[in-house]
Jmol script that loads the backbone (N, CA, C; Angstrom):
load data "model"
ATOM      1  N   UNK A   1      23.035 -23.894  -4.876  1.00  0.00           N
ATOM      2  CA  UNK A   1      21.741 -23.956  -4.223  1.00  0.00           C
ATOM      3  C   UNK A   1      21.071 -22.574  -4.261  1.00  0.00           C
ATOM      4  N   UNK A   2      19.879 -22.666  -4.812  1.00  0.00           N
ATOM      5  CA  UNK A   2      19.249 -21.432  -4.911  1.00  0.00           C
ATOM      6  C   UNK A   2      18.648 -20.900  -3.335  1.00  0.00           C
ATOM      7  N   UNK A   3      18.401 -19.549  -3.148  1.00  0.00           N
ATOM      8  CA  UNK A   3      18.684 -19.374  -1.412  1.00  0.00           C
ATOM      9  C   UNK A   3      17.416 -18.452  -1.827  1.00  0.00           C
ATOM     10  N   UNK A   4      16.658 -17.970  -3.286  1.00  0.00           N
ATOM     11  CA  UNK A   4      15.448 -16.961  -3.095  1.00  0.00           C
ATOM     12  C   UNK A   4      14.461 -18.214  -3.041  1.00  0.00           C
ATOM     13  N   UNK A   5      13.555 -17.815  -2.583  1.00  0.00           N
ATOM     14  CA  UNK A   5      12.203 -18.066  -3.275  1.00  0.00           C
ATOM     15  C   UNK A   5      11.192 -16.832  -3.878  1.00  0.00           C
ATOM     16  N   UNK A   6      10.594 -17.918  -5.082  1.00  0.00           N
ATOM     17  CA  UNK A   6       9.731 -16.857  -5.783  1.00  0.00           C
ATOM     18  C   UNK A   6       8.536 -17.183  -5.680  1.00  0.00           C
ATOM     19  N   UNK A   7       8.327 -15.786  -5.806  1.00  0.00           N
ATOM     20  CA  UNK A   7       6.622 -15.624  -5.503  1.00  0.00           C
ATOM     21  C   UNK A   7       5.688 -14.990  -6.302  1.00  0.00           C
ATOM     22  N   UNK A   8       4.670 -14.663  -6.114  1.00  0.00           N
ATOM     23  CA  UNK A   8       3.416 -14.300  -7.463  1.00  0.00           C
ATOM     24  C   UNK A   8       2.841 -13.390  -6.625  1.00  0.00           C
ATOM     25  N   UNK A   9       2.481 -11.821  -6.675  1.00  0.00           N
ATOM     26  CA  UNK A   9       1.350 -11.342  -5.750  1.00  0.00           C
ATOM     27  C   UNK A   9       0.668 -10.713  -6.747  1.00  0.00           C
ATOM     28  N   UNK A  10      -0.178  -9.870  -6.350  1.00  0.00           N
ATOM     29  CA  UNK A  10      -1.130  -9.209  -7.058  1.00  0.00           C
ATOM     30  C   UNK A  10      -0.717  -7.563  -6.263  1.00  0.00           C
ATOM     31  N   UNK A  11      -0.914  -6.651  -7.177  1.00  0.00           N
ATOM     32  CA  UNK A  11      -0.011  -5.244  -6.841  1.00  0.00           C
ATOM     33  C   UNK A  11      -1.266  -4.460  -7.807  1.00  0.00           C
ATOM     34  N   UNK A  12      -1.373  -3.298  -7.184  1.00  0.00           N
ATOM     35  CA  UNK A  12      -1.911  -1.786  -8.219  1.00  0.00           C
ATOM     36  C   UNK A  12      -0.925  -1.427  -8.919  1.00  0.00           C
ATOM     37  N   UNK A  13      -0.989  -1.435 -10.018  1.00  0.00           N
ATOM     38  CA  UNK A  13      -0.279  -1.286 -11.324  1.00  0.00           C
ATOM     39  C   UNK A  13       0.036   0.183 -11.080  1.00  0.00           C
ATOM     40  N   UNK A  14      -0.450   1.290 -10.871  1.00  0.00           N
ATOM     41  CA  UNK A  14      -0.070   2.385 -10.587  1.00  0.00           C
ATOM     42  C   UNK A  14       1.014   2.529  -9.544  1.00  0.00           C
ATOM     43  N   UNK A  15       0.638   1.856  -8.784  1.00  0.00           N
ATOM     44  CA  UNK A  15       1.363   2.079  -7.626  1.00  0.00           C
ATOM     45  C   UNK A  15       2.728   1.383  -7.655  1.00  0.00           C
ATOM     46  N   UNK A  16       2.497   0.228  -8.643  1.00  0.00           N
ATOM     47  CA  UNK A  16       3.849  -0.796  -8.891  1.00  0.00           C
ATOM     48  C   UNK A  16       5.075   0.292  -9.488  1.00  0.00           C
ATOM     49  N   UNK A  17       4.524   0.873 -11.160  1.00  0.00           N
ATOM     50  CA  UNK A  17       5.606   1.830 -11.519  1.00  0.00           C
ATOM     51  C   UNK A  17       5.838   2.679 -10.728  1.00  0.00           C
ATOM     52  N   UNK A  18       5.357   3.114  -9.957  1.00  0.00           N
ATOM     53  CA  UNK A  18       5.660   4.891  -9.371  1.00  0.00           C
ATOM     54  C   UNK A  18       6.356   4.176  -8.681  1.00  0.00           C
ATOM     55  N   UNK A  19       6.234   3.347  -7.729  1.00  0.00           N
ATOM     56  CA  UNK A  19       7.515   2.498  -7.069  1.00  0.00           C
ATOM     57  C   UNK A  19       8.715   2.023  -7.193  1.00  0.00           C
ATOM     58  N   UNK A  20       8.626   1.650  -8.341  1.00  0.00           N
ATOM     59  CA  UNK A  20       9.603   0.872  -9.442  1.00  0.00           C
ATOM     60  C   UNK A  20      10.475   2.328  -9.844  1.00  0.00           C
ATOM     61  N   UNK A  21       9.770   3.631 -10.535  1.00  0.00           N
ATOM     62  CA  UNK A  21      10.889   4.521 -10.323  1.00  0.00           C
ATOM     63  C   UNK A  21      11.537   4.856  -9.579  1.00  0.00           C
ATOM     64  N   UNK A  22      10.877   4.898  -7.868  1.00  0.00           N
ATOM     65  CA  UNK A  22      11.264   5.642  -7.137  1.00  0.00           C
ATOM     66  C   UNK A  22      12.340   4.856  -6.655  1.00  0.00           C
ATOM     67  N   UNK A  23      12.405   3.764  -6.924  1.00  0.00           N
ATOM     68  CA  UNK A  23      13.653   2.442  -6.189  1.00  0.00           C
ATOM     69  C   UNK A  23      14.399   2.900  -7.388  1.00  0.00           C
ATOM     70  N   UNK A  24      14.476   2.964  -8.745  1.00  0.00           N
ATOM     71  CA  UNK A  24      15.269   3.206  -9.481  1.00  0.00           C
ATOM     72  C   UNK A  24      16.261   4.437  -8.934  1.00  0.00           C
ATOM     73  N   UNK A  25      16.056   5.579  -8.192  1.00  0.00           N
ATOM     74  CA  UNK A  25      16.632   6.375  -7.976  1.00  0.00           C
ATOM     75  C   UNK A  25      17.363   5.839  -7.059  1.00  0.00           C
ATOM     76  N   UNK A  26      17.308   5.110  -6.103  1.00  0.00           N
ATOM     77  CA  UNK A  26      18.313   4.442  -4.653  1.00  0.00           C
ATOM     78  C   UNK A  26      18.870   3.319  -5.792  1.00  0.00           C
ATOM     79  N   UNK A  27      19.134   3.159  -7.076  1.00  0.00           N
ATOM     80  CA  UNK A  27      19.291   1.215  -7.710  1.00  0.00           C
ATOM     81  C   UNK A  27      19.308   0.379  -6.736  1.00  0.00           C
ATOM     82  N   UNK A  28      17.630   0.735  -6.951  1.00  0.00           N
ATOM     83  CA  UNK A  28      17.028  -1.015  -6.307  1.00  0.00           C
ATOM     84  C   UNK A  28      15.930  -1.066  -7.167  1.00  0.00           C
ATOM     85  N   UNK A  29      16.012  -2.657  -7.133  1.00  0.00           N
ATOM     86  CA  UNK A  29      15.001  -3.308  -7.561  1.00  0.00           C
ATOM     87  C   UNK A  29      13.341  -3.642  -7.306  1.00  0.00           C
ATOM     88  N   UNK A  30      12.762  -3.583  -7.899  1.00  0.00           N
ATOM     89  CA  UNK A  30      11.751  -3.881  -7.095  1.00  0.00           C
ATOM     90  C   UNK A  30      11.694  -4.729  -5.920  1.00  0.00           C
ATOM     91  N   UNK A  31      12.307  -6.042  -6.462  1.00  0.00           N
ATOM     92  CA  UNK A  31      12.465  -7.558  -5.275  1.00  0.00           C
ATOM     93  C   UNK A  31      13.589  -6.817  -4.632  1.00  0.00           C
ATOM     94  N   UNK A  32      14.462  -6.325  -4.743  1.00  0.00           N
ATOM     95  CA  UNK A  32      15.429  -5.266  -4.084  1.00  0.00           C
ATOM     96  C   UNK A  32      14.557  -4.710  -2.804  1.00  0.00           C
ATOM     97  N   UNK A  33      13.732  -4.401  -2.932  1.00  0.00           N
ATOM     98  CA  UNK A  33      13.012  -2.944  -1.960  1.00  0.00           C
ATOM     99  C   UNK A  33      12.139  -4.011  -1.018  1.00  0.00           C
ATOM    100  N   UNK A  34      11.630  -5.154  -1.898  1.00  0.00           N
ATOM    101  CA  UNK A  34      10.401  -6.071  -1.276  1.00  0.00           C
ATOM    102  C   UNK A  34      11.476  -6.541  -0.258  1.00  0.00           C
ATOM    103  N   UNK A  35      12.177  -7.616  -0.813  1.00  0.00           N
ATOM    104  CA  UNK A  35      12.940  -8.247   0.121  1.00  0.00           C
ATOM    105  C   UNK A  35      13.610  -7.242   1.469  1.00  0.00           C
ATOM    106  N   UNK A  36      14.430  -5.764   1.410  1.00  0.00           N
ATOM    107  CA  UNK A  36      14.068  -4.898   2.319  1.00  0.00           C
ATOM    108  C   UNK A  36      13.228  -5.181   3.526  1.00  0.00           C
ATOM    109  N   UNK A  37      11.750  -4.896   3.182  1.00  0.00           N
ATOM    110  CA  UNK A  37      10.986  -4.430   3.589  1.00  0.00           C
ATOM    111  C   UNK A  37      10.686  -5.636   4.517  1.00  0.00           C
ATOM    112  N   UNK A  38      10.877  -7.049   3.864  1.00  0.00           N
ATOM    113  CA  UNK A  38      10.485  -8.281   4.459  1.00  0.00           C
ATOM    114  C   UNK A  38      11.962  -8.629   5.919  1.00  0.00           C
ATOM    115  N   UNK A  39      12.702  -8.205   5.507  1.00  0.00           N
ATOM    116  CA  UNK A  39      14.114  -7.903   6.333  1.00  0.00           C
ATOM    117  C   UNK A  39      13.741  -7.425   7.578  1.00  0.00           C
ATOM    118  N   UNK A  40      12.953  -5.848   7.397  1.00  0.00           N
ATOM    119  CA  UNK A  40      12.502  -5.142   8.085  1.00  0.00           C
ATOM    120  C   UNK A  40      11.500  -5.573   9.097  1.00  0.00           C
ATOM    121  N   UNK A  41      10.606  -6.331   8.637  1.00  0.00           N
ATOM    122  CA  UNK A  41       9.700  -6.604   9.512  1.00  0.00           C
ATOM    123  C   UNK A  41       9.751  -7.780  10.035  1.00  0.00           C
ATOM    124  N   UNK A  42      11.006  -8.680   9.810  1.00  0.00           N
ATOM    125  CA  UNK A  42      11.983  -9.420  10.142  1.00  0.00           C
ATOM    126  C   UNK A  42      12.209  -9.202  11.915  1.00  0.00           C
ATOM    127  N   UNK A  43      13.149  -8.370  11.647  1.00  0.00           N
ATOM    128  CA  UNK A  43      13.964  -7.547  12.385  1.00  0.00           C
ATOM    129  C   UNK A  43      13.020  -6.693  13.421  1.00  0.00           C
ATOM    130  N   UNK A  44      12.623  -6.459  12.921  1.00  0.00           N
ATOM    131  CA  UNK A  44      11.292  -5.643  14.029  1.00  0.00           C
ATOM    132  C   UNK A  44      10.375  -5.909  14.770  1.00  0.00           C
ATOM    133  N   UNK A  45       9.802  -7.363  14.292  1.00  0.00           N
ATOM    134  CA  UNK A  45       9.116  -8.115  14.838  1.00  0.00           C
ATOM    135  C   UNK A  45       7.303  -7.912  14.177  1.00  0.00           C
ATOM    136  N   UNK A  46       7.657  -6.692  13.055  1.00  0.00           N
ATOM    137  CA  UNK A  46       6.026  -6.063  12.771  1.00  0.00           C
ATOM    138  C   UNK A  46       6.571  -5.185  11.778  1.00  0.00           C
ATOM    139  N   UNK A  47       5.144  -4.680  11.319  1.00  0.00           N
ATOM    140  CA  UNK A  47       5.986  -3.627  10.484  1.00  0.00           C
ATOM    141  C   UNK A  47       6.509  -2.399  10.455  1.00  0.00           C
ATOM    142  N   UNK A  48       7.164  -2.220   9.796  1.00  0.00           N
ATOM    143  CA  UNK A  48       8.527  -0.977  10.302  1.00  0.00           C
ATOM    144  C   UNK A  48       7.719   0.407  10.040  1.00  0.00           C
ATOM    145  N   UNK A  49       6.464   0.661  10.286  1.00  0.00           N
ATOM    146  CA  UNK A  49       6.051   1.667  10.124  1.00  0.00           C
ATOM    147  C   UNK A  49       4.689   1.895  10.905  1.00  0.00           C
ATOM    148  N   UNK A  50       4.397   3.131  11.253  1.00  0.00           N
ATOM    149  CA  UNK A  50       2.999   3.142  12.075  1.00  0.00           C
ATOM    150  C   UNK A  50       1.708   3.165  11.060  1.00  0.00           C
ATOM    151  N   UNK A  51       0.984   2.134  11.457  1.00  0.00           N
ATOM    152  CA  UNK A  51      -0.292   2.425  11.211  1.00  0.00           C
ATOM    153  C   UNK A  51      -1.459   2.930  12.777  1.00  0.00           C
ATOM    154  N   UNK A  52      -2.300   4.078  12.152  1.00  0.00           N
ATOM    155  CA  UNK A  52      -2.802   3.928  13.019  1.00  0.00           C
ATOM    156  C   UNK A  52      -4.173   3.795  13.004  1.00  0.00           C
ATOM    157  N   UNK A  53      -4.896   3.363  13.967  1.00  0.00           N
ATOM    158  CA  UNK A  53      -6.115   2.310  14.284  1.00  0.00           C
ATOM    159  C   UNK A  53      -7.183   3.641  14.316  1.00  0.00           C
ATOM    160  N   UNK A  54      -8.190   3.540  13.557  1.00  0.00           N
ATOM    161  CA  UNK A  54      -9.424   4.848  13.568  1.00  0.00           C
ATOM    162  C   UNK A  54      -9.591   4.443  15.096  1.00  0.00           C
ATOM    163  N   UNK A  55      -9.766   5.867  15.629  1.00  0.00           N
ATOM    164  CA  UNK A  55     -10.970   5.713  17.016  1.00  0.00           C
ATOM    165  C   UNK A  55     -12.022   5.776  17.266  1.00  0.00           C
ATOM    166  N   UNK A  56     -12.261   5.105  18.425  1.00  0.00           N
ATOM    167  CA  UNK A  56     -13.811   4.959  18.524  1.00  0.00           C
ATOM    168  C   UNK A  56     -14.400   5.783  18.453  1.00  0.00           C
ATOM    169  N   UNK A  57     -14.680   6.914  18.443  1.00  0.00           N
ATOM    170  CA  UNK A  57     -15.465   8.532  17.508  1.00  0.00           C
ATOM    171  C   UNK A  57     -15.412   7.924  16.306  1.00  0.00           C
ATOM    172  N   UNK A  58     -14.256   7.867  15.612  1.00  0.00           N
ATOM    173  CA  UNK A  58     -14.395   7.884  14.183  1.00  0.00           C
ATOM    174  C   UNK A  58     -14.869   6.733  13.461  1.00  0.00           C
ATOM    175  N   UNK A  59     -14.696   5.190  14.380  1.00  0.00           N
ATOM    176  CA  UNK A  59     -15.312   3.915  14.125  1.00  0.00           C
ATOM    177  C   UNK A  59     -16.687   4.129  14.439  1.00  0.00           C
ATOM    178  N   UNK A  60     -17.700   4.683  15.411  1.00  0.00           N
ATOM    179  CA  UNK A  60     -18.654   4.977  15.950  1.00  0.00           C
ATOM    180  C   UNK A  60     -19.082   5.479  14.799  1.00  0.00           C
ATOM    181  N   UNK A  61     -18.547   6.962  14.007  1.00  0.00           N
ATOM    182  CA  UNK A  61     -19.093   7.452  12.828  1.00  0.00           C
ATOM    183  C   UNK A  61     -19.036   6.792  11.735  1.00  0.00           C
ATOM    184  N   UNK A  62     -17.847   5.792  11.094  1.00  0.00           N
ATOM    185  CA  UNK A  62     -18.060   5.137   9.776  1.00  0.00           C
ATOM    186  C   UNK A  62     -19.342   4.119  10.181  1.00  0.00           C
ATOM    187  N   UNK A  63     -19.550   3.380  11.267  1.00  0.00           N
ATOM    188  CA  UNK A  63     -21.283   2.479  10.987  1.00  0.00           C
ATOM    189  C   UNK A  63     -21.754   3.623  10.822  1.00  0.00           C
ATOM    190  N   UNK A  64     -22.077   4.564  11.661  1.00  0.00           N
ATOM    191  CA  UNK A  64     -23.361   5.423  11.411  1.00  0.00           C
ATOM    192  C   UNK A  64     -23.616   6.084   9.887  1.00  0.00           C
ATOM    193  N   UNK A  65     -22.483   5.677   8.784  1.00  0.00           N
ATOM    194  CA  UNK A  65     -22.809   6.111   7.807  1.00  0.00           C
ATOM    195  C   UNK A  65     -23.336   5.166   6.672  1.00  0.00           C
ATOM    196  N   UNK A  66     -24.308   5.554   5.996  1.00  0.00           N
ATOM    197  CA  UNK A  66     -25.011   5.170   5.167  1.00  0.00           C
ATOM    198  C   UNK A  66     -24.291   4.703   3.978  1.00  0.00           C
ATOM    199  N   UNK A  67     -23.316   3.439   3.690  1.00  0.00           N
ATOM    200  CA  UNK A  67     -22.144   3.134   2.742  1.00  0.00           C
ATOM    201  C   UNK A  67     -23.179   3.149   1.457  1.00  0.00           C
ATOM    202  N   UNK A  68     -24.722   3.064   0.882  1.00  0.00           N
ATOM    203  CA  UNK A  68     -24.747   3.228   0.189  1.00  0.00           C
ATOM    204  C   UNK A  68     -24.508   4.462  -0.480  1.00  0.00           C
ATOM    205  N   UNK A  69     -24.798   5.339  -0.215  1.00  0.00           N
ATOM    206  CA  UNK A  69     -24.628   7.037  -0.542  1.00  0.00           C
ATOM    207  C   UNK A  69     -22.918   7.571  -1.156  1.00  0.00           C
ATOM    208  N   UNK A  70     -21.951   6.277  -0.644  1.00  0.00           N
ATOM    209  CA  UNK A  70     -20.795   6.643  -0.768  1.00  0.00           C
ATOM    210  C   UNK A  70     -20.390   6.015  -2.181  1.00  0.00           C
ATOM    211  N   UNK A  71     -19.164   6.763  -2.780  1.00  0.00           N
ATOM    212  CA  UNK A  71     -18.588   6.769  -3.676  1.00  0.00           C
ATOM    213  C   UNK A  71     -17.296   5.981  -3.689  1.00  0.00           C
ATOM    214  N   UNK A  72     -17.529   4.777  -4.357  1.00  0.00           N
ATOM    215  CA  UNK A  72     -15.914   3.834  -4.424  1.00  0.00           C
ATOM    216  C   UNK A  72     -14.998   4.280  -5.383  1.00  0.00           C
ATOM    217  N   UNK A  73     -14.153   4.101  -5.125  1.00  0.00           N
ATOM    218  CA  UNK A  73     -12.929   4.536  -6.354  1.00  0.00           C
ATOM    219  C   UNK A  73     -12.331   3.189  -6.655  1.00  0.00           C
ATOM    220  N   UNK A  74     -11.398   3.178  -7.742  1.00  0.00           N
ATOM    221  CA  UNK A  74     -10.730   1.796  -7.461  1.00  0.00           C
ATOM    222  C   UNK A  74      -9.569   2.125  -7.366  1.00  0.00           C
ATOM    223  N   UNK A  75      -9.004   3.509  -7.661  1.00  0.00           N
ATOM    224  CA  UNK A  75      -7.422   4.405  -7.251  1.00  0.00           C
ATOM    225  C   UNK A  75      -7.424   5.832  -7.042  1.00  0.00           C
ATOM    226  N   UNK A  76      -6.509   6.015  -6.143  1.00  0.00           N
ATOM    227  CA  UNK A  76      -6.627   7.633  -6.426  1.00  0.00           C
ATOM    228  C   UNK A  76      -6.860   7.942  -7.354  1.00  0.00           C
ATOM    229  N   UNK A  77      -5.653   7.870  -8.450  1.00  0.00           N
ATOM    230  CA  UNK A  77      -6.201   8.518  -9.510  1.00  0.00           C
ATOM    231  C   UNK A  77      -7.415   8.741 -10.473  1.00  0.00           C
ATOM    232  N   UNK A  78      -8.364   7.773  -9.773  1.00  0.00           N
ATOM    233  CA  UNK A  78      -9.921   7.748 -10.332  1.00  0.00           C
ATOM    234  C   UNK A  78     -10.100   8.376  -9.783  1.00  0.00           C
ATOM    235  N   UNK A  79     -10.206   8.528  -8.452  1.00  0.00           N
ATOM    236  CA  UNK A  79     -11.030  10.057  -7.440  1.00  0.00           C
ATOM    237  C   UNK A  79     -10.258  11.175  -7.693  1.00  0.00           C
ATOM    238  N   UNK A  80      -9.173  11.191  -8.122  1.00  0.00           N
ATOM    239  CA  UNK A  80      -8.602  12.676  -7.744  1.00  0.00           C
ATOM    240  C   UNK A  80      -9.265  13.055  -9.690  1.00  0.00           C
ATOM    241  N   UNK A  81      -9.033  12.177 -10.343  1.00  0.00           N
ATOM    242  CA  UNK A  81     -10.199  12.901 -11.650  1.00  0.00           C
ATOM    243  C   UNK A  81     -11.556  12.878 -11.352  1.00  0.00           C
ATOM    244  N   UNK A  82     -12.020  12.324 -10.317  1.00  0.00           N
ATOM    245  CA  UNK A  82     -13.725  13.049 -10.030  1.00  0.00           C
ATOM    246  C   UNK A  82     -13.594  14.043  -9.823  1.00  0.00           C
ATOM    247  N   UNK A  83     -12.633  14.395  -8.674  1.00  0.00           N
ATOM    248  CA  UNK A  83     -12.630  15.449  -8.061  1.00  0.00           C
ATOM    249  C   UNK A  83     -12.574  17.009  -8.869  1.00  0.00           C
ATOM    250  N   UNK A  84     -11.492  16.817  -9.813  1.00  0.00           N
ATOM    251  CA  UNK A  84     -11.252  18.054 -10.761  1.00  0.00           C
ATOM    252  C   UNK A  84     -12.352  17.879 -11.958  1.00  0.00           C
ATOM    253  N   UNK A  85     -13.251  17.327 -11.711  1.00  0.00           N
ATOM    254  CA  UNK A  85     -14.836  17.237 -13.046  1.00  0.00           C
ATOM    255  C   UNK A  85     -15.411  17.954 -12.464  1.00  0.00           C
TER     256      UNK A  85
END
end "model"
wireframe off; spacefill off
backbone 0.3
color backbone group
């Protein structure tokens, strides 16, 4: 009896390899590290790491800004080569 299930997501390709090496150094797998992580927040009840919530100063300031004027990236590594142009 098979005990995984499989799944399909959608991932940043950048972010997939740099991942994929960095589990290579612990030998793990990618589904190695996922399944982990799903363990984790299992077990925790949430996820095993802090995010934290902008404050109201800083929510107050992103409306007050004019999103057309701003610059999208679609990865770091697109902005961090604006940045050094």
């Amino acid at each position: 009896m098979n005990t995984r299930r499989q799944t399909s997501i959608k991932v940043d390709p950048i972010a997939w390899d740099a991942a994929k090496n960095i589990f290579k150094e612990y030998n793990l797998t990618v589904s190695d590290a996922i399944n982990i992580f799903l363990n984790r927040v299992r077990i925790e009840g949430g996820l095993p790491f802090k995010i934290k919530v902008p404050s109201k100063g800083l929510r107050k300031v992103m409306k007050e800004v004019d999103t057309n004027d701003l610059v999208r990236y679609d990865s770091t590594e697109e902005m961090m080569h604006d940045l050094k142009s």
